[in-house]
ZAVO-185414 format. One record per residue: residue number from 1; residue in one letter; x, y, z of N, C-alpha, C in turn. Coordinates in steps of 0.02 Angstrom, whole numbers, plus 50000, padded with zeros to 5 digits. Layout:
N
<pt NUM,"A",<X,Y,Z>,<X,Y,Z>,<X,Y,Z>>
...
end
This chain:
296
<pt 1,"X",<50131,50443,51263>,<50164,50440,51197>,<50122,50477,51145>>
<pt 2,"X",<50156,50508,51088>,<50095,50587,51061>,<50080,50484,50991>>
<pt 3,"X",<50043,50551,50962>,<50020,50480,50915>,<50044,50472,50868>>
<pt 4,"X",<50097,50519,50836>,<50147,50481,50800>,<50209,50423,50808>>
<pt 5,"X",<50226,50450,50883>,<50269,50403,50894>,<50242,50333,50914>>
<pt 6,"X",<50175,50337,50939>,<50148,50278,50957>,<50140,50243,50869>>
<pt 7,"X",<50130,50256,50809>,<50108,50242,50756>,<50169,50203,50720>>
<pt 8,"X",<50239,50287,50736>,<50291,50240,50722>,<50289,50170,50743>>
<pt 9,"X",<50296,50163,50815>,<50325,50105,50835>,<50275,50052,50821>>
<pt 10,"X",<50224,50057,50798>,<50131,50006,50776>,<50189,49984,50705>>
<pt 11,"X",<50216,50023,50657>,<50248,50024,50588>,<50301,49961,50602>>
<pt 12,"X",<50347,49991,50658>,<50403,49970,50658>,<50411,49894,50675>>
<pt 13,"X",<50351,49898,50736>,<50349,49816,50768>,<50280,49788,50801>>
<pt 14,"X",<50242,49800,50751>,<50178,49783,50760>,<50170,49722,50712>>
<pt 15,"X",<50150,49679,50764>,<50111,49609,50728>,<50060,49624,50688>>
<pt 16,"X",<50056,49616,50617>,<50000,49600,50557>,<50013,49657,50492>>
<pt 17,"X",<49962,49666,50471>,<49976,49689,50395>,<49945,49763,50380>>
<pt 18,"X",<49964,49785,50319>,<49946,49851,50305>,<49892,49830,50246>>
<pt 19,"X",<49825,49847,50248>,<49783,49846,50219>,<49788,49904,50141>>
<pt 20,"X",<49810,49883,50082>,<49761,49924,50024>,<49724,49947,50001>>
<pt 21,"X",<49699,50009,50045>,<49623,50028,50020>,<49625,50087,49953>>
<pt 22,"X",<49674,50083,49931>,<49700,50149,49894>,<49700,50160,49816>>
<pt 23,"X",<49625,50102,49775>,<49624,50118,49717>,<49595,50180,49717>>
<pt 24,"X",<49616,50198,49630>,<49606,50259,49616>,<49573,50257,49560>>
<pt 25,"X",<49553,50323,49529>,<49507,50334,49439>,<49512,50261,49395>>
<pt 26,"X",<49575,50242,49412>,<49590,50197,49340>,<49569,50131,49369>>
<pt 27,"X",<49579,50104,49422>,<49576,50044,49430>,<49484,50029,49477>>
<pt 28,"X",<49465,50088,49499>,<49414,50075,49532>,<49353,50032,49499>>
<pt 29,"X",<49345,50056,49435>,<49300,50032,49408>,<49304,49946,49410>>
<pt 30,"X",<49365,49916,49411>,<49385,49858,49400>,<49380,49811,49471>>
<pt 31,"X",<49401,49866,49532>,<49380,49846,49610>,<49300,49841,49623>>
<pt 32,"X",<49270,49879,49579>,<49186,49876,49602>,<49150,49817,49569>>
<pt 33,"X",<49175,49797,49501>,<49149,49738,49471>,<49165,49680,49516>>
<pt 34,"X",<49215,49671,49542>,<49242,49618,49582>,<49179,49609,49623>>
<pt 35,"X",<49182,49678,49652>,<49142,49685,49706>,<49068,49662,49697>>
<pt 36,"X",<49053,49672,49641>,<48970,49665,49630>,<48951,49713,49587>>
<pt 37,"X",<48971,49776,49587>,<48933,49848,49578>,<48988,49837,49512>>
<pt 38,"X",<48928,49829,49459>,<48939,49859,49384>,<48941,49930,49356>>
<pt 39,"X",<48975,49939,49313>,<48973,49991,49263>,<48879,50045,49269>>
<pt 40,"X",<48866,49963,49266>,<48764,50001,49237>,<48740,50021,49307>>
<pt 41,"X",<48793,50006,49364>,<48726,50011,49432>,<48752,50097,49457>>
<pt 42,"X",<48795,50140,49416>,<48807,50190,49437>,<48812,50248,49354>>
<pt 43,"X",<48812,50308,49388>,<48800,50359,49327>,<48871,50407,49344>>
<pt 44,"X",<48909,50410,49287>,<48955,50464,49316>,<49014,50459,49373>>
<pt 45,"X",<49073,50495,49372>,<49119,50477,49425>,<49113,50489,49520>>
<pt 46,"X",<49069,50529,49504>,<49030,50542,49589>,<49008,50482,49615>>
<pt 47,"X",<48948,50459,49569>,<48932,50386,49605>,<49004,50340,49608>>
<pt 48,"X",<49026,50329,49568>,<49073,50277,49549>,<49114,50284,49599>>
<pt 49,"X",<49138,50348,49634>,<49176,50354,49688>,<49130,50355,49759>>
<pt 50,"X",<49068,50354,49762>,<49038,50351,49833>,<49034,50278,49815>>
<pt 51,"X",<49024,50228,49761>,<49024,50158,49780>,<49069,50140,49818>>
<pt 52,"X",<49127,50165,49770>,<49195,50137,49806>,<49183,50159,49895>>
<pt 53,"X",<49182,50228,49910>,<49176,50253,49959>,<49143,50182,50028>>
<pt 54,"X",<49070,50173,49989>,<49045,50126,50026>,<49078,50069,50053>>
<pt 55,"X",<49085,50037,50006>,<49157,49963,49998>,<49205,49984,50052>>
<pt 56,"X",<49209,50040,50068>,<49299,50050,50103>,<49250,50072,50153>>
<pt 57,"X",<49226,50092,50170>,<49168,50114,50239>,<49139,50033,50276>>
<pt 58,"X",<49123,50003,50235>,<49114,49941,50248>,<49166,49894,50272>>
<pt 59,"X",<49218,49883,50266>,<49269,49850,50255>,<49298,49886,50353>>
<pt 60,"X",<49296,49941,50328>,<49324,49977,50397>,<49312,49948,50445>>
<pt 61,"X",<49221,49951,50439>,<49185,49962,50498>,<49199,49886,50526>>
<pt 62,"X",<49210,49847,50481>,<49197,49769,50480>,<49233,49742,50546>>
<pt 63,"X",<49180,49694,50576>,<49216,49675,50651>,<49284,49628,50669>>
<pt 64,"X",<49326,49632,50613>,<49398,49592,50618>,<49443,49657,50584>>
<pt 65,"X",<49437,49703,50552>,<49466,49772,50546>,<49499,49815,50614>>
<pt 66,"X",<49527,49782,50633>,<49551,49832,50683>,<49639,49808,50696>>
<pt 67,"X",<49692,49843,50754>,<49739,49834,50753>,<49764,49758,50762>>
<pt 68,"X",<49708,49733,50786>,<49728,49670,50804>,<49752,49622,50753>>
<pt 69,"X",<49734,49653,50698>,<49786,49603,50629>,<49815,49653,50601>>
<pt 70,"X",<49769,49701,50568>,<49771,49772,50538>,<49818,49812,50552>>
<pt 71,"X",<49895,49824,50570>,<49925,49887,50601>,<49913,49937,50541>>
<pt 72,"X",<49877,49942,50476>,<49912,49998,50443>,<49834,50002,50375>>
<pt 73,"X",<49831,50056,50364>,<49788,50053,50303>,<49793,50115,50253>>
<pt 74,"X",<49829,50079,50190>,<49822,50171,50138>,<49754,50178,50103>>
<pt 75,"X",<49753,50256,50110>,<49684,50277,50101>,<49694,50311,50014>>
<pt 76,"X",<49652,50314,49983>,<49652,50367,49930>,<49643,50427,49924>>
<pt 77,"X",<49653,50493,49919>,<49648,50570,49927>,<49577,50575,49944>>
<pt 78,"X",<49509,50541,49889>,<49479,50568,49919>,<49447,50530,49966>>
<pt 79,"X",<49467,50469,49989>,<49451,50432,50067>,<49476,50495,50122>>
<pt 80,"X",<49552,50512,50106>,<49573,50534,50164>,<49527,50602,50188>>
<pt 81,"X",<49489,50639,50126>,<49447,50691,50114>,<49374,50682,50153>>
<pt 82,"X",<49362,50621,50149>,<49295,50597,50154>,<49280,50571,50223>>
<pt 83,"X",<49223,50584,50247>,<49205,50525,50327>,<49160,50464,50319>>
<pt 84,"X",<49182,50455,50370>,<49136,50380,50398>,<49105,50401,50463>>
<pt 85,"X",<49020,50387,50460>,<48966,50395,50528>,<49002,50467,50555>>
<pt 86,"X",<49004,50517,50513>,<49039,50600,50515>,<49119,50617,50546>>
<pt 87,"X",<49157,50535,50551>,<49201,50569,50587>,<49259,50555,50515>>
<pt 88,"X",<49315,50601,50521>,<49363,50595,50458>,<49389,50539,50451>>
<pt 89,"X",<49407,50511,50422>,<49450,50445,50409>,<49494,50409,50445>>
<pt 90,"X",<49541,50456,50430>,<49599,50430,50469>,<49604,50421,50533>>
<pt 91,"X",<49545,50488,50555>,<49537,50479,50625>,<49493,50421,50661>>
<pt 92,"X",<49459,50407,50623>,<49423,50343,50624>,<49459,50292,50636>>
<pt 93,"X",<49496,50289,50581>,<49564,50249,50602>,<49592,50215,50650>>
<pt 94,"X",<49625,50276,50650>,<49699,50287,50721>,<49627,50269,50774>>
<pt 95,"X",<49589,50319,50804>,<49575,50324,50870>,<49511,50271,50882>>
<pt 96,"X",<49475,50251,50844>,<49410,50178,50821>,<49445,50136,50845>>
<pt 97,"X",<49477,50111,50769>,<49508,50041,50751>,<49578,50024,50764>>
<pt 98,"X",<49606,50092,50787>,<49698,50075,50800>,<49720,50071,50735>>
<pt 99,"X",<49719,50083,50671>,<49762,50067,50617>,<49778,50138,50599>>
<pt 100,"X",<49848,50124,50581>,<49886,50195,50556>,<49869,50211,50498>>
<pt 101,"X",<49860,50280,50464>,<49840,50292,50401>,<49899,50321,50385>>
<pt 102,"X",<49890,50300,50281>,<49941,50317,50256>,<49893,50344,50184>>
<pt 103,"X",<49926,50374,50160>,<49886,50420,50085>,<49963,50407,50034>>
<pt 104,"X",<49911,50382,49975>,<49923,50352,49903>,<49928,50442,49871>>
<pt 105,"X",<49984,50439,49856>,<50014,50522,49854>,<50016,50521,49754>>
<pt 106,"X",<50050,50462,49736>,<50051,50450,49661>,<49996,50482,49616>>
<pt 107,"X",<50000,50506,49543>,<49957,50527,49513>,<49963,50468,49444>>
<pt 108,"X",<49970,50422,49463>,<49976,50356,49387>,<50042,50382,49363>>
<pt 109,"X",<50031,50313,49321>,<50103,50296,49276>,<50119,50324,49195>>
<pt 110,"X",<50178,50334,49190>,<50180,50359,49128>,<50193,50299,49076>>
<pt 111,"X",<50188,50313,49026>,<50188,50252,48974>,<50250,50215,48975>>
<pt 112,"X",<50267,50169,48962>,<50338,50113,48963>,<50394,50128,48930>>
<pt 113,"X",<50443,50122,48973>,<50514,50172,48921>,<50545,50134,48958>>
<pt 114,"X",<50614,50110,48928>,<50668,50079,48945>,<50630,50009,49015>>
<pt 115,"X",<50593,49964,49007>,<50548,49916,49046>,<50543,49940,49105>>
<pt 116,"X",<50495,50022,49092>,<50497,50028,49183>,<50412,50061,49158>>
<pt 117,"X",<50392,50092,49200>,<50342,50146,49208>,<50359,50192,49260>>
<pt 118,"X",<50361,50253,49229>,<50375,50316,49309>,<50311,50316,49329>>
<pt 119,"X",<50317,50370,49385>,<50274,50392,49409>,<50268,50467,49360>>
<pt 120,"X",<50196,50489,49344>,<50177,50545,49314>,<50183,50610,49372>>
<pt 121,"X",<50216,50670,49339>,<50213,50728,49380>,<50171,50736,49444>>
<pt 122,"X",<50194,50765,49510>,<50156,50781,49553>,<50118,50837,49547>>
<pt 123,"X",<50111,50886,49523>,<50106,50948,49547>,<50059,50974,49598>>
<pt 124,"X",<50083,51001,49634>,<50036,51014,49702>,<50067,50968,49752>>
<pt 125,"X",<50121,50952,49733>,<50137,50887,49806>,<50137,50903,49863>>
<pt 126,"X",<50174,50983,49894>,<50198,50998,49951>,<50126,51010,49976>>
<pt 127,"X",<50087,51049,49911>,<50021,51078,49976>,<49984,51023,50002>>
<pt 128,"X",<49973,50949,49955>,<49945,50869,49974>,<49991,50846,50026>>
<pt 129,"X",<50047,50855,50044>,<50088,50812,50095>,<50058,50885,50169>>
<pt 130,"X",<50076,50938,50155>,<50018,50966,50217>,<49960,50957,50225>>
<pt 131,"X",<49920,50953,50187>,<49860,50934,50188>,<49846,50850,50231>>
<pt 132,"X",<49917,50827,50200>,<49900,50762,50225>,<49905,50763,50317>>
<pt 133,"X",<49982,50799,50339>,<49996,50811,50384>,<49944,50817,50420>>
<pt 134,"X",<49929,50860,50418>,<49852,50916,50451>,<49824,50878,50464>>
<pt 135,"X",<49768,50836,50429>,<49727,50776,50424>,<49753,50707,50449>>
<pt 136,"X",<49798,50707,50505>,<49865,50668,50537>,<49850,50603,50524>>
<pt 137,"X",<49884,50613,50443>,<49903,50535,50390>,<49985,50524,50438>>
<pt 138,"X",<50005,50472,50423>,<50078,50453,50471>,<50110,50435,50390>>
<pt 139,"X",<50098,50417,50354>,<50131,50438,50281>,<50116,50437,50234>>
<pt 140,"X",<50164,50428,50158>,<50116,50421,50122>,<50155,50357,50064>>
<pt 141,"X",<50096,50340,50019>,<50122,50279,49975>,<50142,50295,49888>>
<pt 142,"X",<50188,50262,49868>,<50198,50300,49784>,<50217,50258,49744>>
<pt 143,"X",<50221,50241,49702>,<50218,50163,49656>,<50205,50202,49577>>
<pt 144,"X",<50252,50153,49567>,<50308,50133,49492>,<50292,50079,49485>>
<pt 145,"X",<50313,50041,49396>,<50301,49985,49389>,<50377,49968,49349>>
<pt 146,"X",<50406,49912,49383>,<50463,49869,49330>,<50429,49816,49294>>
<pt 147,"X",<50456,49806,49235>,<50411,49761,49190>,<50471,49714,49175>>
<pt 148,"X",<50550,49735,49160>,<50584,49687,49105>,<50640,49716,49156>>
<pt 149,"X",<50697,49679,49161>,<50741,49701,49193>,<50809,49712,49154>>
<pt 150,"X",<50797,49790,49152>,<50813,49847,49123>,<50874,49868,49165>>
<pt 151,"X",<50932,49865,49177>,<50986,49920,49221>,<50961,49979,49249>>
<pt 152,"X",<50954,50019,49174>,<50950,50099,49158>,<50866,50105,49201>>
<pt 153,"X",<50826,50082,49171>,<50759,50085,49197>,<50755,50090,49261>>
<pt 154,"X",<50789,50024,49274>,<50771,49978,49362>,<50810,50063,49406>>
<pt 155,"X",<50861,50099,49357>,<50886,50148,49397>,<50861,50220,49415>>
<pt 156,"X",<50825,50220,49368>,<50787,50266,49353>,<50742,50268,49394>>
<pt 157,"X",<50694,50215,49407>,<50644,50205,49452>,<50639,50221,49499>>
<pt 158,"X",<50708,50214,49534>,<50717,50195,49603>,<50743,50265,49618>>
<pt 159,"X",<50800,50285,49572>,<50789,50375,49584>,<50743,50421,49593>>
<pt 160,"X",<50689,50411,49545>,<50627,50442,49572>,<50595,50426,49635>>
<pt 161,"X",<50578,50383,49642>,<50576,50353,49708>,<50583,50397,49771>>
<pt 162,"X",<50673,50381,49775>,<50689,50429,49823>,<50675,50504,49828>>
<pt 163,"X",<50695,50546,49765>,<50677,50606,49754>,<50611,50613,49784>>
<pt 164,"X",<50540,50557,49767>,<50486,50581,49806>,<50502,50590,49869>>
<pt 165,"X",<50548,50518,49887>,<50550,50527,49967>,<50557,50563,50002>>
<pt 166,"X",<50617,50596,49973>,<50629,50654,50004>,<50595,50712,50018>>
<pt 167,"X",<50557,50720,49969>,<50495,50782,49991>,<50454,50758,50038>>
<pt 168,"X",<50426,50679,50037>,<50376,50685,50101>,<50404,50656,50164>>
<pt 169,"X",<50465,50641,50177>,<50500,50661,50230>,<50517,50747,50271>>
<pt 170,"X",<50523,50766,50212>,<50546,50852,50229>,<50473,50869,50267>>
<pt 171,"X",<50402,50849,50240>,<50363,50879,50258>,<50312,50821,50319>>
<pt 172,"X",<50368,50791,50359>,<50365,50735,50420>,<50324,50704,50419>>
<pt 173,"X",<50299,50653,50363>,<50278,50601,50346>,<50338,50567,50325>>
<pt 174,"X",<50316,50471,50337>,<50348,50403,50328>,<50320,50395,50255>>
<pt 175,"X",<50377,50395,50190>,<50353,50365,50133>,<50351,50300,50145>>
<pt 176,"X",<50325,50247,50116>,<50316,50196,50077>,<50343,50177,49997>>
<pt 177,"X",<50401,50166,49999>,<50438,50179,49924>,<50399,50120,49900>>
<pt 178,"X",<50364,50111,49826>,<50340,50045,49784>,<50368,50077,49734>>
<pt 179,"X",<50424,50024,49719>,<50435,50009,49634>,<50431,49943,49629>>
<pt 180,"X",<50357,49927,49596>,<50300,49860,49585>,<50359,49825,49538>>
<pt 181,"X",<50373,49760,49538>,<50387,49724,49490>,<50343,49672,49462>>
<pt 182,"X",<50330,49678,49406>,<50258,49643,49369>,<50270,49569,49382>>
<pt 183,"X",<50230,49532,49402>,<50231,49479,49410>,<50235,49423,49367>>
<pt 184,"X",<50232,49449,49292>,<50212,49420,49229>,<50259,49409,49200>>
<pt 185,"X",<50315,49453,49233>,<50383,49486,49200>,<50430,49399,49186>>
<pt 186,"X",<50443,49415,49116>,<50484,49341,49108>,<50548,49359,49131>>
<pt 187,"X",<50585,49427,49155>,<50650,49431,49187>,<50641,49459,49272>>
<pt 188,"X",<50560,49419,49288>,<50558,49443,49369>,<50621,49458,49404>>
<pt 189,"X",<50622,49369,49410>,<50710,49376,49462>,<50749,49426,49441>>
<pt 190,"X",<50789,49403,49397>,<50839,49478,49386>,<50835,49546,49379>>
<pt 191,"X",<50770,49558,49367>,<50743,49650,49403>,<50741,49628,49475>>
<pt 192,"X",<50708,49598,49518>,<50710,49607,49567>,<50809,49620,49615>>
<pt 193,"X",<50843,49584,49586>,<50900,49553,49629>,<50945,49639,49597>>
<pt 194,"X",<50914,49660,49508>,<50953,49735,49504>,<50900,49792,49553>>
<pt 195,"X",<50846,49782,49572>,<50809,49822,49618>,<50839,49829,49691>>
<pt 196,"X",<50867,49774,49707>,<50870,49774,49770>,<50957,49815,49768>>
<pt 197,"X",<50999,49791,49719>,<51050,49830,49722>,<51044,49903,49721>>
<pt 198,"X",<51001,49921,49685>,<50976,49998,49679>,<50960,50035,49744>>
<pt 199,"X",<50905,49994,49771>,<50885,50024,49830>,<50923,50024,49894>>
<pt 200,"X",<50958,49962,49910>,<51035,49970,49947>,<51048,50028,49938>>
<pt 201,"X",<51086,50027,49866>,<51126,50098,49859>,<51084,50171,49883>>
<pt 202,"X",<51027,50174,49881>,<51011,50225,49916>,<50979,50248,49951>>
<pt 203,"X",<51001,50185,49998>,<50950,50186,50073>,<51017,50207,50121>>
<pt 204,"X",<51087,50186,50064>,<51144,50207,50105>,<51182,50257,50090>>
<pt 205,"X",<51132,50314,50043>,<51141,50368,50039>,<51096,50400,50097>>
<pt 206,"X",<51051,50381,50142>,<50995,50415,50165>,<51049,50449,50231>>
<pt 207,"X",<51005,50511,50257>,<51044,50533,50316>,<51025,50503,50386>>
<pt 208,"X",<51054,50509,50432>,<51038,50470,50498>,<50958,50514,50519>>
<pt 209,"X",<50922,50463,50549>,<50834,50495,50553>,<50802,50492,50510>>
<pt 210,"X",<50830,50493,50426>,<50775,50481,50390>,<50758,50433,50358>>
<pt 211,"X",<50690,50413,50396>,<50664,50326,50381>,<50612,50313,50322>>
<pt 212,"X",<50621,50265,50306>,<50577,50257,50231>,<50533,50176,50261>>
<pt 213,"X",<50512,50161,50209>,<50480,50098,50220>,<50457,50090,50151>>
<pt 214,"X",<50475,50001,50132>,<50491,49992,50054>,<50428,49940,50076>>
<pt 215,"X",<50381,49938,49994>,<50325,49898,49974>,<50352,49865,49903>>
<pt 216,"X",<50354,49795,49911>,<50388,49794,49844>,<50352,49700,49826>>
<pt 217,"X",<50385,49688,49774>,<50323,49648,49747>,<50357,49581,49788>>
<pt 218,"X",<50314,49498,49785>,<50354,49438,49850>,<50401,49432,49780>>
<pt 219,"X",<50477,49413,49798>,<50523,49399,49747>,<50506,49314,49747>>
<pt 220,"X",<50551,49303,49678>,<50553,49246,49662>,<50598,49199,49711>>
<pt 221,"X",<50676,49239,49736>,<50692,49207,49794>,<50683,49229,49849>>
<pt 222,"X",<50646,49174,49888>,<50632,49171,49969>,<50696,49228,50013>>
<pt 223,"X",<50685,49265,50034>,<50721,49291,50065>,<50771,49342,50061>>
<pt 224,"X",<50747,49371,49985>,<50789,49406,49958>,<50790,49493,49960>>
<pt 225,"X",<50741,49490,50007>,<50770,49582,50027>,<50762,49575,50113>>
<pt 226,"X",<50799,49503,50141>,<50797,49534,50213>,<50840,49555,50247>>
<pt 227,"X",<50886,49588,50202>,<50942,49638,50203>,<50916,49725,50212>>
<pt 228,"X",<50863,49703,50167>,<50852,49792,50147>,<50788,49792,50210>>
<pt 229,"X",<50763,49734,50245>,<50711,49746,50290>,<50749,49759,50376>>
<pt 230,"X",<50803,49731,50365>,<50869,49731,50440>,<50904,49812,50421>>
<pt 231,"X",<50906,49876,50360>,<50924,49919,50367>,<50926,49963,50419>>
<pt 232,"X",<50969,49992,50416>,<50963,50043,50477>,<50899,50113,50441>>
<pt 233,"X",<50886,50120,50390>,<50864,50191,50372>,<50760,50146,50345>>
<pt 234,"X",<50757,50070,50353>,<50710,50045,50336>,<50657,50040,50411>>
<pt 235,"X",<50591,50053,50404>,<50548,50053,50464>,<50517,49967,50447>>
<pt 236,"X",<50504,49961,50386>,<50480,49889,50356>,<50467,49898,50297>>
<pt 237,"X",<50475,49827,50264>,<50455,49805,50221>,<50390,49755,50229>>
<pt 238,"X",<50360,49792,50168>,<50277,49739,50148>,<50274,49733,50090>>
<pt 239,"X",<50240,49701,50065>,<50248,49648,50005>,<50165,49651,49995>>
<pt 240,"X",<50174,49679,49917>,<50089,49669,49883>,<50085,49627,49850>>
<pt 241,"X",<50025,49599,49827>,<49996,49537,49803>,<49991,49531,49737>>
<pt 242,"X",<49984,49595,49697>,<50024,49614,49636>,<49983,49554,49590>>
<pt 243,"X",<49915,49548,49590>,<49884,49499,49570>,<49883,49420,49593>>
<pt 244,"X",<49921,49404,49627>,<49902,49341,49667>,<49851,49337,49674>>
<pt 245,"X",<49828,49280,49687>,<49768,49265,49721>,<49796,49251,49818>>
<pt 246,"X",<49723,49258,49853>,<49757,49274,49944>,<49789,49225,49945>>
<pt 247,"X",<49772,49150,49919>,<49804,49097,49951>,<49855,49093,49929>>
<pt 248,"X",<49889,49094,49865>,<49955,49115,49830>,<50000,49150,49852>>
<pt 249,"X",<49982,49211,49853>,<50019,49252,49894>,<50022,49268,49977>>
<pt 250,"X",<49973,49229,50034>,<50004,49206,50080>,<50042,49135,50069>>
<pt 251,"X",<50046,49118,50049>,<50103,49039,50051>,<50149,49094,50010>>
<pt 252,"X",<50173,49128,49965>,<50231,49144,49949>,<50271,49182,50008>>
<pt 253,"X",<50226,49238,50042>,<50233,49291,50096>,<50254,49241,50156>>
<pt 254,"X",<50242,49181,50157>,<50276,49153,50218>,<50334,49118,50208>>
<pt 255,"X",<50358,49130,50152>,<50420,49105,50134>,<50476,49156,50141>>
<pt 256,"X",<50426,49237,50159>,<50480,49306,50166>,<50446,49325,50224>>
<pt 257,"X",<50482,49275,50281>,<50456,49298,50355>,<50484,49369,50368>>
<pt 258,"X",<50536,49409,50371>,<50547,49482,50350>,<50494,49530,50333>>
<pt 259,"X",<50466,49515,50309>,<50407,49537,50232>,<50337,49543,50292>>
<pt 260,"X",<50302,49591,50276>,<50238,49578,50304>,<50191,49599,50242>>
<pt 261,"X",<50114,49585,50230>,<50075,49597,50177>,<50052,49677,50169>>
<pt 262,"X",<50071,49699,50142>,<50009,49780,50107>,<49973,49736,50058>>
<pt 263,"X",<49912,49698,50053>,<49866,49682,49985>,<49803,49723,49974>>
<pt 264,"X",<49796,49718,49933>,<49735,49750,49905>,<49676,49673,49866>>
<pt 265,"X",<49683,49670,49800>,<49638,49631,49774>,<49631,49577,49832>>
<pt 266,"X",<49695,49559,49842>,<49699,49478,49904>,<49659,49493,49950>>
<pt 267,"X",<49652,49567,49980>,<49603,49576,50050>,<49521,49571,50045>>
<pt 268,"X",<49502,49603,50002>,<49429,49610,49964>,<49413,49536,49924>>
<pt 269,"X",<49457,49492,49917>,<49432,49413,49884>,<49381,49390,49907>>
<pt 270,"X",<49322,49391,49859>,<49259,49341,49869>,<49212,49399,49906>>
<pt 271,"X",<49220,49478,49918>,<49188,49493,49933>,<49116,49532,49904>>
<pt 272,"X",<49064,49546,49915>,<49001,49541,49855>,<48966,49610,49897>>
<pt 273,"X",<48936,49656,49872>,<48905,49694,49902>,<48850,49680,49909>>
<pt 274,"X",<48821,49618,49897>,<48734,49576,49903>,<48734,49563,49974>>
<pt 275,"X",<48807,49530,49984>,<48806,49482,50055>,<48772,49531,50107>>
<pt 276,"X",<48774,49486,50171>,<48721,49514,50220>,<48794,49524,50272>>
<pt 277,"X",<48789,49581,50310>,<48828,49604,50347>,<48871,49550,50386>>
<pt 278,"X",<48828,49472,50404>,<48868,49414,50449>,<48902,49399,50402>>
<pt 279,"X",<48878,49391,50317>,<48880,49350,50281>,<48972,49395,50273>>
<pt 280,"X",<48970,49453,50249>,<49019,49500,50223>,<49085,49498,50278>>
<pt 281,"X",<49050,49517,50351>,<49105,49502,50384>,<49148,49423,50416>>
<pt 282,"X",<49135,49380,50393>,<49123,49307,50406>,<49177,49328,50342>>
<pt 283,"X",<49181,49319,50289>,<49234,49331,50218>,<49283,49366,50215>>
<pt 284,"X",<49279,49457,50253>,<49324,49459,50259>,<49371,49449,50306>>
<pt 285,"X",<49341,49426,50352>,<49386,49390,50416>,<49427,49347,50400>>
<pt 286,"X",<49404,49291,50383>,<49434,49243,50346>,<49495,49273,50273>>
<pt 287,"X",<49476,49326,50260>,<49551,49350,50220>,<49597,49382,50265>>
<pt 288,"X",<49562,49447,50323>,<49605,49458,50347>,<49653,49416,50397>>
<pt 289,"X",<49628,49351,50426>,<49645,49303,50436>,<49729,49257,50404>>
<pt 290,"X",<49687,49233,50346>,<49744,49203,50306>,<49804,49257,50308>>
<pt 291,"X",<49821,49330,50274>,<49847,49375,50278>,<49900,49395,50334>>
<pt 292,"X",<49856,49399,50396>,<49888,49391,50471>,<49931,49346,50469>>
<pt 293,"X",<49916,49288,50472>,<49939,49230,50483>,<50007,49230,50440>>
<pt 294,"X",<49998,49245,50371>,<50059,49238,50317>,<50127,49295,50362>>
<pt 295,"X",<50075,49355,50378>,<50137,49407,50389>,<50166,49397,50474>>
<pt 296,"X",<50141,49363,50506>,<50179,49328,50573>,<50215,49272,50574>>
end
């Protein structure tokens, strides 16, 4: 089986979760404090991105990181750019650890109009989705934010959305559609329940073969996109943590057996760059753990 199709089918019906490794400029600084590593312990965006670098090198290498919970992990451009012990990333990945790589394609959000956030211009997308190809990412990830539940917005969103999709399908990568719904949002439910009508509608515009796979925030009701996860044009749905805390958002995630986890903050919880390698992997086991468990 070549190794996409083996990856597909890891996507399609593989037991466990897709790992978040995919902050970027804006939020890193905020992942490294968590982490331990302050503002003062680095100079400039080079360091600030080999910290991060480290953190996600670490995390990799870590002895419960592998397919056995892990089917999936998105990388950031310059993760997917970058190696671990000299070998490239992804390949590290796939052929190490068994987890499929996917690349965070988004360039941030544009400011709030009608309760949504777009996604900001690509430019350069086609030559980054070859690039990605080449560097054999299996797809890529793109995220919007709903804040208030907006009609016009929630529609808007979800159009863009697809429009990305469609380019990194054309160029035979699996998107990951995220249009995030804020968790804070005092009209959660009802963006979510006009989201899901949206994305129906144009998952049943999609043509036969071309498959997407939706990341979207745990809804307020239990069970409420396992319609759009039983699609014919859907590979899966995963569900981010969107600020939860792990234990929060596995007890919500097992209420959307459908649903499997993509987290980020939830995966890295409690982890310290002081700890001692038993100490580090002993923690995140125990997240990737809880996590597993929620998305089976």
């Amino acid at each position: 089986m070549a190794n996409s199709d083996a990856q597909r089918t890891q996507m399609e019906t593989g037991e466990g979760f897709i790992a978040a490794l995919d902050q970027s400029g804006g939020s890193t600084p905020k992942a490294l404090s968590l982490y331990g590593v302050e503002p003062s312990d680095y100079s400039g965006e080079a360091e600030m991105f080999q910290a991060m670098h480290d953190m996600r090198a670490r995390i990799i290498l870590a002895r419960d990181f592998t397919r056995d919970k892990v089917i999936g992990a998105i990388l950031f451009e310059r993760t997917m750019n970058d190696t671990i012990n000299g070998t490239p990333v992804a390949d590290l990945l796939w052929n190490d650890r068994g987890v499929v790589p996917f690349l965070k394609i988004d360039k941030g959000l544009e400011d709030e109009a009608q309760g949504v956030q777009m996604m900001k211009p690509m430019p350069g997308l086609d030559a980054l989705l070859a690039e990605a190809k080449s560097k054999r990412i299996f797809g890529t990830k793109e995220r919007s934010v709903i804040h208030h539940a907006d009609p016009v917005g929630i529609a808007a969103v979800v159009a863009q959305q697809f429009e990305v999709a469609a380019a990194v399908t054309a160029a035979g990568l699996v998107p990951i559609i995220e249009p995030e719904v804020n968790i804070h949002s005092d009209t959660k439910a009802e963006a979510e329940t006009m989201l899901k009508v949206e994305l129906t509608r144009h998952l049943n515009e999609l043509a036969g073969g071309v498959d997407v796979m939706l990341k979207l925030t745990l809804p307020e009701e239990p069970g409420l996109y396992d319609d759009l996860a039983m699609h014919d044009r859907v590979l899966r749905v995963v569900a981010l943590s969107g600020g939860y805390s792990t234990d929060d958002a596995c007890a919500r995630l097992a209420r959307n057996p459908r649903m499997i986890a993509s987290f980020s903050r939830a995966l890295t919880e409690g982890l310290n760059v002081k700890m001692t390698d038993a100490d580090f992997n002993t923690a995140l086991g125990s997240n990737i753990d809880k996590i597993y468990r929620a998305s089976i």
